[in-house]
N, C-alpha and C positions, 0 to 999 in steps of 0.2 A: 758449886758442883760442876763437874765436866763432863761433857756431853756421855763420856762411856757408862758412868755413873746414872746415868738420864735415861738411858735406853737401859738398863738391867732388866731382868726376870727379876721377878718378887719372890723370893726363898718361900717353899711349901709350906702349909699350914702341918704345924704336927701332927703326926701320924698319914699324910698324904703322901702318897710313892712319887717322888723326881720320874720314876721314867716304868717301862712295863718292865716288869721284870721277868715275864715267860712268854715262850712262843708259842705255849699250850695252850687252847681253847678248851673252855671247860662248860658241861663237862665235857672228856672222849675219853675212849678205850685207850690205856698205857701198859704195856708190857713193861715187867720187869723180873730180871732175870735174875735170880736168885744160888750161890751155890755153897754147899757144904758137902759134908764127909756122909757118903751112906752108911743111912744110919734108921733102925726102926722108930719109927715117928716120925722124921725128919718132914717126909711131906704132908704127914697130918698137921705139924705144927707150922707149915708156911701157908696152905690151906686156912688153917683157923686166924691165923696174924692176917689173913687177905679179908678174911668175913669180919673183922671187927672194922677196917677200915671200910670195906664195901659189903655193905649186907646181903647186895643181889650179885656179887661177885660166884660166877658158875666153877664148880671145881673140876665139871668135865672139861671145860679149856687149858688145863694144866697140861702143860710140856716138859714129856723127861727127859736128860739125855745124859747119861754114864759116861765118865771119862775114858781112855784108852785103858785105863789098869783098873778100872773099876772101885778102885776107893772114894771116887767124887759122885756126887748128884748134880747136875742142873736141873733148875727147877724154874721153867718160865709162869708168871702169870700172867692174867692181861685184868686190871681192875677198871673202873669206872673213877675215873679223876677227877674229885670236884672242885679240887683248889689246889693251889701253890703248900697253902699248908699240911693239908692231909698228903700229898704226896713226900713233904718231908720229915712227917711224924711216922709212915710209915716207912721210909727207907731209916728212917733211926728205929725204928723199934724191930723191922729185921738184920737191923746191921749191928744190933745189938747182944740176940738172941746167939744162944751157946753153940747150936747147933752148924749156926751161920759163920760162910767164911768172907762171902763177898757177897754184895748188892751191885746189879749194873741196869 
């Protein structure tokens, strides 16, 4: 064996993460800005997509803002982040949604 060999890191046990992979603490308050075509329901249904991932998520902290021609909604919310993964089940399941144009 040579010395490079000697000195290595021993490769993760599987399922152990190599390195952090967020620079988010969890949990914290995350906005995420949301936007699609106004449209009736639209904010009821990003509303209800934010309650199934955060149950105490407040719907009075919802932020609107109209495009210049008014065909668009932004739709900020601010959820309660409790992991790397519910933060990427919920950006797939409103990036998914019919209503939805973009997730940021």
């Amino acid at each position: 064996m040579s010395a490079d060999t000697d000195n290595a890191t021993p490769p993760n046990p599987p399922g152990a993460e190599a390195r952090k992979d967020s620079l988010i603490e969890y949990p914290s308050l995350f906005p995420i800005k949301v936007m699609g075509i106004k449209a009736e329901g639209y904010v009821q249904a990003i509303t209800h997509i934010a309650h199934q991932f955060d149950p105490t998520f407040d719907a009075s902290t919802i932020e609107l803002r109209e495009s210049k021609g008014g065909k668009y909604l932004g739709v900020t919310i601010t959820v309660t982040a409790t992991s790397r993964e519910q933060l990427d089940e919920l950006y797939r399941t409103l990036s998914t949604h019919p209503m939805v144009k973009v997730v940021l």
